[in-house]
C-alpha positions in Angstrom: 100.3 88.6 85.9 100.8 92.2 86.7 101.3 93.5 89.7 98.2 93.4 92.1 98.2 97.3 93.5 94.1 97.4 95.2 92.9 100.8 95.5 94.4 102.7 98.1 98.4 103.0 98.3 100.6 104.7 100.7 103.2 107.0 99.3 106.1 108.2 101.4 109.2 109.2 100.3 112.1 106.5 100.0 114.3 107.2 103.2 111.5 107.0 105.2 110.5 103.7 104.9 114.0 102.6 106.0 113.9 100.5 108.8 109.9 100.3 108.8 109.1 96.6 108.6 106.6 97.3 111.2 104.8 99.6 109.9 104.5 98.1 106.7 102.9 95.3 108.2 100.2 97.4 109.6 99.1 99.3 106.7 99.0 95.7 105.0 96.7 95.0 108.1 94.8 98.0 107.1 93.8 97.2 103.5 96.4 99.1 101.9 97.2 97.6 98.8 100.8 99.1 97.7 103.5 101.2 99.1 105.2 103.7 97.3 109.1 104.8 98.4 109.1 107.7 96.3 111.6 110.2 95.0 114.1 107.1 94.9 116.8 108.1 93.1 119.4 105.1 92.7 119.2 101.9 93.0 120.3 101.4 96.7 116.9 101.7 97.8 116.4 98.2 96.4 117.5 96.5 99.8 114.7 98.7 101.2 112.4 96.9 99.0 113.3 94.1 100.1 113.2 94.9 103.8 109.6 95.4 103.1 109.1 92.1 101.2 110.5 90.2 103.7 108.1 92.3 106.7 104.7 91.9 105.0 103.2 89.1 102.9 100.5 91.0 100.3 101.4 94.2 100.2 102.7 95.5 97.0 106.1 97.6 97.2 106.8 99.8 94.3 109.7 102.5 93.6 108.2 105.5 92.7 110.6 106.1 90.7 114.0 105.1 90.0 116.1 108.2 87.8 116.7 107.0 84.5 119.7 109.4 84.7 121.1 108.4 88.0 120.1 104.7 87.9 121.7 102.7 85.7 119.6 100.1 84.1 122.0 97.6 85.2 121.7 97.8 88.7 117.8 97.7 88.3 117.8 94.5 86.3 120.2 93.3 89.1 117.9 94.0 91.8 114.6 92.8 89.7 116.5 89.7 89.3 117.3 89.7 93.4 113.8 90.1 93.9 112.2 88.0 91.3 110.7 85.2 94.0 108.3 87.7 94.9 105.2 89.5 92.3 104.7 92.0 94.5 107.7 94.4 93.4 106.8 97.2 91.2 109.8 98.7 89.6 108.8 102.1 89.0 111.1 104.9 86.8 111.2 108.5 85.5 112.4 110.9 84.0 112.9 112.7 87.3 114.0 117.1 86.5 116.6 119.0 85.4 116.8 120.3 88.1 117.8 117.6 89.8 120.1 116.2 87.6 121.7 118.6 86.1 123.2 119.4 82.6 123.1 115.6 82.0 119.2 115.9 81.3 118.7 116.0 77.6 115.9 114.4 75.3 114.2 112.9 77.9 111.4 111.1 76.3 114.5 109.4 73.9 116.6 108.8 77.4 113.0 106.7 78.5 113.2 105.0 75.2 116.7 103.8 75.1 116.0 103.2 79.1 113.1 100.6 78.6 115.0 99.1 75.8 118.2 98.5 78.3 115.7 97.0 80.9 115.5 93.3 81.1 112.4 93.8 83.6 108.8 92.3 82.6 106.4 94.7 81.5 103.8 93.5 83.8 106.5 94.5 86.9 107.5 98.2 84.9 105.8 101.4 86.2 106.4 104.6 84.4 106.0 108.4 86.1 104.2 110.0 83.3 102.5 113.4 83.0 102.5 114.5 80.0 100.3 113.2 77.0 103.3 111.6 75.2 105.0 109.6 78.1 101.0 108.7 79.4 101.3 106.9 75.7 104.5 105.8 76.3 103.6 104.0 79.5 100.6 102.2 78.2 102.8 100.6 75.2 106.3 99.8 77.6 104.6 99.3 81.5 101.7 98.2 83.2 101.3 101.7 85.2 101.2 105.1 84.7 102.0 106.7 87.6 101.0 110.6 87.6 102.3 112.5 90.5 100.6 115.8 91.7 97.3 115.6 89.7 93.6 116.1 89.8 90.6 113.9 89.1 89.7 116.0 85.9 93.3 115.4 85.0 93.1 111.5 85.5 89.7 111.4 83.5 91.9 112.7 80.4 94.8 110.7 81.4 92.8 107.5 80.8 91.4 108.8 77.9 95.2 109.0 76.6 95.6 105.6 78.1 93.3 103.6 77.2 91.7 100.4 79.3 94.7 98.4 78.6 97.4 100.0 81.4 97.0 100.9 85.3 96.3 104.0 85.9 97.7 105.2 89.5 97.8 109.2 90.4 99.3 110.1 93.8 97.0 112.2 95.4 98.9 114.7 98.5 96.0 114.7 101.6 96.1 117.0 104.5 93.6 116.3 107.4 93.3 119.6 108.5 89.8 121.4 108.7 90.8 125.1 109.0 91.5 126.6 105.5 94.2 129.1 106.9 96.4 126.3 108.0 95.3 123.7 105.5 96.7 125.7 102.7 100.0 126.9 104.5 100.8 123.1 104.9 99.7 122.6 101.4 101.8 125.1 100.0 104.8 124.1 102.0 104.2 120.9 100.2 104.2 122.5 96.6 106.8 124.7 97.2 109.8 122.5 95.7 107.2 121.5 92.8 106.3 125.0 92.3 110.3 125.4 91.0 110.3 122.0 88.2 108.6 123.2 85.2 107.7 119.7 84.2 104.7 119.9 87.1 104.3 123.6 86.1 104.0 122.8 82.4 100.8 120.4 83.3 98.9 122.5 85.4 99.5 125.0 82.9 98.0 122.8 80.4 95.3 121.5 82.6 93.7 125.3 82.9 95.8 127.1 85.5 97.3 130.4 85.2 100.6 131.8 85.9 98.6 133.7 88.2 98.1 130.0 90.4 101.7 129.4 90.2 102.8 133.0 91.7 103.2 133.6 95.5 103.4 130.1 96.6 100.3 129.0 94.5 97.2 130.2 94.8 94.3 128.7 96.6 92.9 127.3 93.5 95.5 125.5 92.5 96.3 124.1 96.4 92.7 123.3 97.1 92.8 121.5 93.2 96.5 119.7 94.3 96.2 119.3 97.6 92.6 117.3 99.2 92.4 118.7 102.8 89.6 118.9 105.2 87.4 116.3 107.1 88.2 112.9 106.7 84.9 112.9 104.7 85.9 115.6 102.6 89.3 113.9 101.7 88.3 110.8 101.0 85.7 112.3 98.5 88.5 113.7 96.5 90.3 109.8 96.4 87.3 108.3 95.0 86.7 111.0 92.8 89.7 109.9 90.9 88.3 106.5 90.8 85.4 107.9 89.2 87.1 109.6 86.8 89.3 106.5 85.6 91.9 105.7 88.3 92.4 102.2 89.2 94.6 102.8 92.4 95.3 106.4 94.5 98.3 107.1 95.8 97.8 108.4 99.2 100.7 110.9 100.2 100.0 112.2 104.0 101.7 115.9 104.1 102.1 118.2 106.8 102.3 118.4 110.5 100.7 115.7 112.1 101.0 112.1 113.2 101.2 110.4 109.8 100.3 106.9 110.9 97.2 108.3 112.8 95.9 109.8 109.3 97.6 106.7 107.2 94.8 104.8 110.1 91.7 107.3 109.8 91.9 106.9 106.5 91.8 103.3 105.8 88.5 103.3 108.3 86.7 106.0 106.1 87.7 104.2 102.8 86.4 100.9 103.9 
């Protein structure tokens, strides 16, 4: 049985869900039905997972993702196999960037391959970052989930077209709850920024219609208002079931800047009920 994910997740990157028991207990409470510790790079952020497990009692946890370059797929069927008494553990990889990596980075599609073929984790408990048409098809043949990161909902409509009906689809969707433009789009852009510098996310906007023109300056206000939902609580959680209308089975819900995140991770589990 794959793992259950609901609708809504919460995405946050890894080294802030250390020591969080707590709050993963409340968003639980709140309906949320997965947690996302993203940008995970190794392995050690199993024992987070498991923190989590142990905290909350139907809440999925998912990595989002784990470097096929910098993870071994050793140490990831080792911690699958630590955490195998549970089905809520979502082991989530990727390719990850270059730039991140470095020099290492070569074929990466052939890398994800060899990867999956290494991996003595079920398919129903694999996740696989995809953007890309190619790795979209590669995750509905080798996971359960495609996981797009920094999309739209015209971009998950072609997504499950690539998919198929056979694979979760789950974008992550960044939200600001902030009503005046000015400042929505300066915290929006300080979200892109880093983004803005890995051609892999560049490549797909490009491809989905946006022009070099969007990506110059800090990106324009097409492409943050397309990226980033901000705005009334109404407003934002328009844009998360958009994506559900256009084929998503479960939204990512990534809270960026200022602000007190649990508030917003509270407003908007009320407005989505």
């Amino acid at each position: 049985m794959a793992v259950e994910l609901g609708r809504y997740g919460v995405w946050g990157p890894a080294d802030q869900w250390v020591g969080r028991g707590e709050d993963a207990a409340e968003l639980e409470e709140l309906g949320y039905g997965a947690l996302w510790l993203g940008g995970s790079p190794d392995g050690s952020v199993i024992g987070t997972v498991g923190d989590l497990l142990d905290a909350t009692e139907k809440i999925a946890v998912a990595t989002g993702i784990l470097n096929v370059w910098t993870t071994p797929a050793g140490e990831v069927n080792d911690g699958y196999r630590a955490l195998a008494w549970t089905d809520r553990f979502l082991v989530g990889i990727g390719a990850g960037h270059r730039e991140t990596v470095g020099e290492v980075y070569h074929s990466p599609y052939r890398k994800l391959l060899h990867y999956l073929d290494e991996l003595d984790v079920p398919r129903d408990r694999l996740a696989l970052a995809a953007l890309g048409p190619r790795v979209l098809r590669l995750a509905a043949a080798r996971t359960s989930v495609a996981h797009p990161y920094l999309v739209t909902p015209e971009y998950t409509a072609e997504a499950r077209e690539v998919v198929g009906r056979g694979v979760v689809l789950a974008p992550e969707q960044h939200v600001v709850l902030e009503e005046d433009p000015a400042r929505a789009r300066e915290l929006g852009r300080q979200a892109l920024a880093f983004y803005l510098r890995l051609p892999n996310y560049t490549r797909n906007w490009l491809r989905h219609g946006f022009t070099e023109d969007d990506l110059a300056g800090g990106g324009s206000d097409r492409l943050v208002d397309a990226l980033v939902a901000w705005g009334s609580l109404e407003r934002v959680t328009r844009r998360l079931r958009e994506h559900h209308e256009a084929g998503a089975d479960h939204v990512a819900v990534q809270v960026v800047g200022a602000g007190d995140v649990r508030a917003a991770h509270r407003e908007l589990a009320a407005a989505l009920a």
